[in-house]
C-alpha positions in Angstrom: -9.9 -23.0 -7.6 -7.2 -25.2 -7.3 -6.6 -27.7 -5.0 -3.8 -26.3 -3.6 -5.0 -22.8 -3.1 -8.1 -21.5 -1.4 -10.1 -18.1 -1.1 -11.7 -17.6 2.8 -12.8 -15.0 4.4 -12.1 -14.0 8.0 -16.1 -13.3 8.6 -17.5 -16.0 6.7 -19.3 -15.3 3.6 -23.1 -15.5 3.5 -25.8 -15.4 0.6 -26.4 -11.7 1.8 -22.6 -11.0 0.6 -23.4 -12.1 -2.9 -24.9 -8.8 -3.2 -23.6 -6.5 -0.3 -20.4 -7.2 -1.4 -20.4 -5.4 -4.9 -22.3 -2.8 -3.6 -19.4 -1.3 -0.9 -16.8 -2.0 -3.5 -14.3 -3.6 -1.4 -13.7 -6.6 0.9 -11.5 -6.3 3.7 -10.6 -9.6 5.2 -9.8 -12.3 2.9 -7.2 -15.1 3.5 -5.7 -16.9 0.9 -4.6 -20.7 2.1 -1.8 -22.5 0.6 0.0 -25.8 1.6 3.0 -23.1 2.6 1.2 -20.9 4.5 -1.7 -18.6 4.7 -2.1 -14.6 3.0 -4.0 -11.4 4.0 -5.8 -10.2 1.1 -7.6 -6.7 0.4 -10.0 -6.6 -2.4 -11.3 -3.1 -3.9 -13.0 -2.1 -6.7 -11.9 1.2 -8.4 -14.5 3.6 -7.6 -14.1 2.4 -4.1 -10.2 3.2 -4.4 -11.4 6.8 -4.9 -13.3 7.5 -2.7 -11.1 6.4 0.0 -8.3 7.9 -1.5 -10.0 11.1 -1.3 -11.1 10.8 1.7 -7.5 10.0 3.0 -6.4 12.9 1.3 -9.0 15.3 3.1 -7.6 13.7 6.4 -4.4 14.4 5.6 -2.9 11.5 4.7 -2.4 11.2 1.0 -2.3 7.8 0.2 -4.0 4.4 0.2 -1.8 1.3 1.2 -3.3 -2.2 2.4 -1.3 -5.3 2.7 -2.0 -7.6 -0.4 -3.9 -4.9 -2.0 -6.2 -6.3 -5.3 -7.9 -4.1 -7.5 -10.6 -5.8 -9.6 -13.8 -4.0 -11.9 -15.9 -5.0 -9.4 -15.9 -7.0 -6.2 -17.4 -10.4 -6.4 -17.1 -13.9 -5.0 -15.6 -15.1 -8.6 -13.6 -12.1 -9.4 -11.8 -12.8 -6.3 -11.5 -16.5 -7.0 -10.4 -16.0 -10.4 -7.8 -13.0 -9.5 -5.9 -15.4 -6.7 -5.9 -18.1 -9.1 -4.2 -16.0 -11.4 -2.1 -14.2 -9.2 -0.9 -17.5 -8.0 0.0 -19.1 -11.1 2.0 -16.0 -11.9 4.0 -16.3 -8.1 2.6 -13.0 -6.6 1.8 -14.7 -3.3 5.9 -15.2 -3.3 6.3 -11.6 -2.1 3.9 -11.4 0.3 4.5 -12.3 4.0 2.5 -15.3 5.8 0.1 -14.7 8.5 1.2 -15.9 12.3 4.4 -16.9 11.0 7.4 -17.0 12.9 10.4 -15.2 11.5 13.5 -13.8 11.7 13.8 -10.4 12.5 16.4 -8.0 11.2 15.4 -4.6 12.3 16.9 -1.8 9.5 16.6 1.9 10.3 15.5 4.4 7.1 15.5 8.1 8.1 13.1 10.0 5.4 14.0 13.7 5.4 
């Protein structure tokens, strides 16, 4: 990865996640550190995206949304690595919102009929 970007994870990673992780198809609690700030990120795999869709679905609720959302194949330490590297290069991390930073808030009203 670059110098200026880094993958972490808010639980650590062990050896154990090497394989764990491809095996539930998703990985919840990644932070992506930058010199301007740091980013939630939410890794899933597709047939993981299924599942919980459909299991959103039968609860009610028929949709999926996580902040920083990234689908890959499958979930592994380096198709995380190399998906942020990408995604950075190409300025994704530009619409996302920093974690614990302090902003201004403008509060805006939307009524959905």
């Amino acid at each position: 990865m670059k110098d200026d970007i880094k993958l972490t994870f808010q639980y650590g990673w062990e050896e154990k996640d090497d394989e764990e992780t491809p095996m539930k198809g998703y990985r919840s609690d990644g932070i992506v550190k930058t010199s301007e700030g740091e980013y939630s990120v939410y890794f899933i795999d597709p047939i993981r995206l299924q599942q919980d869709l459909e299991a959103e679905t039968e609860l009610g609720t028929p949709f999926l949304a996580e902040p920083g959302l990234i689908i890959l194949p499958e979930v592994t330490r380096e198709g995380m690595e190399n998906a942020v590297k990408k995604l950075w290069e190409q300025g994704y991390f530009k619409c996302l919102k920093y974690l614990n930073a302090e902003q201004e808030t403008i509060e805006k009203t939307t009524v959905i009929a």
